[in-house]
ZATORDREN-279131 format. One record per residue (C-alpha): x, y, z. Coordinates in pm, 1 decimal, decimal comma, padded with zeros to 6 digits. Example, Ala and Ser with C-alpha at 12.3 -4.5 7.8 and 13.67 -1.06 7.14 Angstrom:
<sites>
u 01230,0&v -00450,0&w 00780,0
u 01367,0&v -00106,0&w 00714,0
</sites>
This chain:
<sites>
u 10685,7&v -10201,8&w 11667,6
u 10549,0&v -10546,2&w 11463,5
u 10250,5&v -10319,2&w 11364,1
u 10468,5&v -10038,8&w 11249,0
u 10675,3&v -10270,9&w 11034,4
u 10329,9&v -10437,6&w 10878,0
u 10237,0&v -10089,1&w 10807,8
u 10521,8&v -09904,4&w 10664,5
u 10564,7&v -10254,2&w 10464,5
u 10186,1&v -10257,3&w 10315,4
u 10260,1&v -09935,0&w 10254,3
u 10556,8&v -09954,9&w 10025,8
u 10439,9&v -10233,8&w 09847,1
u 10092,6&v -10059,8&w 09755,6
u 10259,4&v -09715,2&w 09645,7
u 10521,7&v -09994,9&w 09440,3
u 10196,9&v -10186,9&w 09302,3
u 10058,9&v -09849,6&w 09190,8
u 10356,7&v -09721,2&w 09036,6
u 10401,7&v -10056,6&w 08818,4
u 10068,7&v -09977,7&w 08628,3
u 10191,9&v -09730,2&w 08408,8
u 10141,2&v -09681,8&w 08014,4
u 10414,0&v -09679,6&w 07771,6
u 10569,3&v -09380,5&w 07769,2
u 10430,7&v -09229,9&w 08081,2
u 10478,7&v -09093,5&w 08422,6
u 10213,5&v -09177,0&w 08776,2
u 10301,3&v -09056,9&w 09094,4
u 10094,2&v -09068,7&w 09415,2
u 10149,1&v -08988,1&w 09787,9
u 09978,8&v -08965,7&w 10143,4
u 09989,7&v -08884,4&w 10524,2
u 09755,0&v -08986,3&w 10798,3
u 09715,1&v -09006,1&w 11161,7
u 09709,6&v -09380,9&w 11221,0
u 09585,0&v -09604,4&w 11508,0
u 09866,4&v -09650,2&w 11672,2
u 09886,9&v -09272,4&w 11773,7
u 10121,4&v -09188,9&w 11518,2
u 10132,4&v -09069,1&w 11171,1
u 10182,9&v -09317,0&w 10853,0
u 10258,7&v -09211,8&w 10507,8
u 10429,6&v -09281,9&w 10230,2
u 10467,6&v -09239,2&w 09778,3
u 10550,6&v -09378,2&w 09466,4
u 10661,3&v -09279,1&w 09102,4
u 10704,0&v -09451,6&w 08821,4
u 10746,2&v -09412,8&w 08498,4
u 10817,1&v -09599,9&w 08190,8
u 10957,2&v -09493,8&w 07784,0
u 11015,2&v -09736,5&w 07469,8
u 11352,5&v -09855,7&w 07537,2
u 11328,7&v -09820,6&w 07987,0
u 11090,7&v -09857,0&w 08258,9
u 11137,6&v -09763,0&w 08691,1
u 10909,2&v -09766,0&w 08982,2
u 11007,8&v -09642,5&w 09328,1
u 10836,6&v -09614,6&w 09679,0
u 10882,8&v -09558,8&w 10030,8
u 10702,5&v -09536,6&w 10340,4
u 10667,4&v -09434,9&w 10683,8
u 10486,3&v -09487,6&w 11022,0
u 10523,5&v -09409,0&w 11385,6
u 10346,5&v -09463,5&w 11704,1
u 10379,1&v -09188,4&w 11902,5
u 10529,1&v -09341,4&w 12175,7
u 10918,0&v -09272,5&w 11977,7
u 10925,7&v -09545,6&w 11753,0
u 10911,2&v -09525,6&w 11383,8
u 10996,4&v -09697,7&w 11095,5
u 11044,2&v -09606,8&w 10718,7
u 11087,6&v -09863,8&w 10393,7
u 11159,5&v -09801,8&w 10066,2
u 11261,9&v -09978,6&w 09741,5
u 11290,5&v -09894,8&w 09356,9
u 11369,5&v -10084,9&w 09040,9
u 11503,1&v -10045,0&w 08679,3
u 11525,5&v -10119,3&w 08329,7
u 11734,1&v -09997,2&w 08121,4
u 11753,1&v -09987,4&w 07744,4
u 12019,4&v -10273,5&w 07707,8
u 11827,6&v -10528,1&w 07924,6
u 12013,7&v -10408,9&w 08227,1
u 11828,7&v -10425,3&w 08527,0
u 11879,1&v -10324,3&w 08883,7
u 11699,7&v -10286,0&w 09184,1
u 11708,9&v -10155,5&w 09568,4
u 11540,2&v -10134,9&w 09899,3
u 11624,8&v -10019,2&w 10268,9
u 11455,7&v -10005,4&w 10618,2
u 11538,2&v -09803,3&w 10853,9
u 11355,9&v -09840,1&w 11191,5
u 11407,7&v -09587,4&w 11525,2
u 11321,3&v -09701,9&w 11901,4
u 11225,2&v -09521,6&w 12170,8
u 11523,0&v -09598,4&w 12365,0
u 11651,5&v -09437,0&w 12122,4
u 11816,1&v -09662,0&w 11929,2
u 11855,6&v -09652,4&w 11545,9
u 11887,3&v -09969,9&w 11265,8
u 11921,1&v -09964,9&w 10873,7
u 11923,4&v -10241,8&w 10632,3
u 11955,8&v -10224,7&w 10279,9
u 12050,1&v -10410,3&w 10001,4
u 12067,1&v -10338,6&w 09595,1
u 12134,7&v -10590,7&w 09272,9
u 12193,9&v -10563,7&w 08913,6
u 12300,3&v -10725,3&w 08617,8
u 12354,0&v -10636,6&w 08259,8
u 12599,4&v -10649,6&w 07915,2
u 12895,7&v -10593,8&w 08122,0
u 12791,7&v -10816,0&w 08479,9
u 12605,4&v -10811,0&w 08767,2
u 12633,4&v -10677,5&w 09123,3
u 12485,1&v -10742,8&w 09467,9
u 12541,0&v -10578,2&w 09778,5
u 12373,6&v -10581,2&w 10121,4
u 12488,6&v -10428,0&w 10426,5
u 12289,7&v -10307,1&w 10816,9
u 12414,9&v -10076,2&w 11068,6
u 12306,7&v -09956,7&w 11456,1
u 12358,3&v -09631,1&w 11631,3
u 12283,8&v -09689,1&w 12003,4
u 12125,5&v -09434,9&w 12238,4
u 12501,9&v -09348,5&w 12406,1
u 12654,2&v -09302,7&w 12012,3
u 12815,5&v -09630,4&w 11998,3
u 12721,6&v -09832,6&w 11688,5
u 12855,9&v -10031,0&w 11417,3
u 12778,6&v -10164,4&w 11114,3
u 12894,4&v -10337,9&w 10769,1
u 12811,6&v -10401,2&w 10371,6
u 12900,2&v -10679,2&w 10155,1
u 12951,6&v -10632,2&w 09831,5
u 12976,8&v -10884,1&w 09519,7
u 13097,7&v -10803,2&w 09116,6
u 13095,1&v -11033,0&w 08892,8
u 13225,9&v -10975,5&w 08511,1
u 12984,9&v -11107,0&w 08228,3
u 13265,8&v -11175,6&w 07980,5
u 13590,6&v -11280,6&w 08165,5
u 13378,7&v -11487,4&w 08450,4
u 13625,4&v -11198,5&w 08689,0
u 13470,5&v -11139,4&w 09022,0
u 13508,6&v -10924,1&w 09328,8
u 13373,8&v -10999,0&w 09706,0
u 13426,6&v -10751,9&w 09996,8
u 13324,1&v -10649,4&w 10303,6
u 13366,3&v -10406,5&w 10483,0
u 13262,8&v -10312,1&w 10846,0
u 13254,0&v -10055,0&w 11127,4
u 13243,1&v -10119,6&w 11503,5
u 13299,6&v -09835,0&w 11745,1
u 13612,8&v -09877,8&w 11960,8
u 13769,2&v -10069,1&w 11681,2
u 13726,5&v -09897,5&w 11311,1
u 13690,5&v -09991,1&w 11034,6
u 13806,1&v -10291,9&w 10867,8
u 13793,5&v -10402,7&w 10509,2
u 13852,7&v -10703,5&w 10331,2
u 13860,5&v -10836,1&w 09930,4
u 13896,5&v -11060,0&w 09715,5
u 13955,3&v -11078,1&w 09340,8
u 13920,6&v -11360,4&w 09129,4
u 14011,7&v -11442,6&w 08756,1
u 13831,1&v -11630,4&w 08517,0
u 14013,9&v -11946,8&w 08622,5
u 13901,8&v -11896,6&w 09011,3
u 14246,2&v -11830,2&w 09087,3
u 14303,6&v -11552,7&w 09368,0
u 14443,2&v -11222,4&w 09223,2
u 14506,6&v -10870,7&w 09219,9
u 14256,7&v -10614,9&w 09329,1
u 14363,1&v -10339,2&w 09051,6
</sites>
């Protein structure tokens, strides 16, 4: 499974590479599938594209062994026109026992604030699972924030909890 992850990583970051080297004003997009060593298949793409006032690349990619277990990444970023910026990426991976895992996380900041989140998740083989996301806001001109999580455990539900804050730090409202 270490080799899948290498590969589906190199992957990901070669379609991401490739997408970055893109003229003002244009578009690139590339792609590809092959049988790899492992006994499996490995593949993945990328865009990208990039105008006067904004600019995004994107890629994923994928590789199993043929023994059950497989593994996709994938990530993207943007600008926008305002200086705003934000960006994303996720794994997912799948086991032959049959169990499933995602991670995934995104940021972003701009005029009005910034955001991050992050969050993971498992589905076992029997359908049990669980999983949960965190998720931060912060306010660019009042210094305001927001931090919550929330989470999911089979058996038990889901459960959520937040916090506002005002500019002073003080704990209040979520509105």
């Amino acid at each position: 499974m270490k080799t899948i992850n290498l590969i589906a990583a190199a992957a990901t970051t070669a379609f991401s590479l490739f997408a970055t080297q893109v003229e003002a004003g244009g578009f690139a997009s590339g792609r590809f599938a092959r049988e790899n060593a492992a006994g499996g298949v490995s593949g993945g793409s990328g865009r990208a594209f990039s105008g006067a006032y904004s600019a995004g690349a994107g890629g994923h990619g994928y590789a199993s062994d043929g023994q059950g277990n497989a593994v996709a990444g994938s990530g993207g970023a943007v600008k926008g026109p305002n200086g705003g910026r934000a960006g994303r990426a996720g794994l997912t991976t799948h086991s032959a026992d049959g169990t499933t895992t995602h991670q995934s996380g995104a940021a972003g900041s701009g005029q009005r604030g910034s955001f991050q989140t992050q969050g993971s998740g498992v589905r076992y083989a029997d359908g049990s699972g669980g999983g949960s996301r965190s998720t931060s806001v912060q306010s660019a001109s009042s210094s305001a924030s927001y931090n919550g999580t929330t989470s999911y455990a089979s058996g038990s539900g889901v459960s959520h909890t937040g916090t506002c804050t005002n500019a002073s730090g003080a704990v209040v409202s979520c509105r």
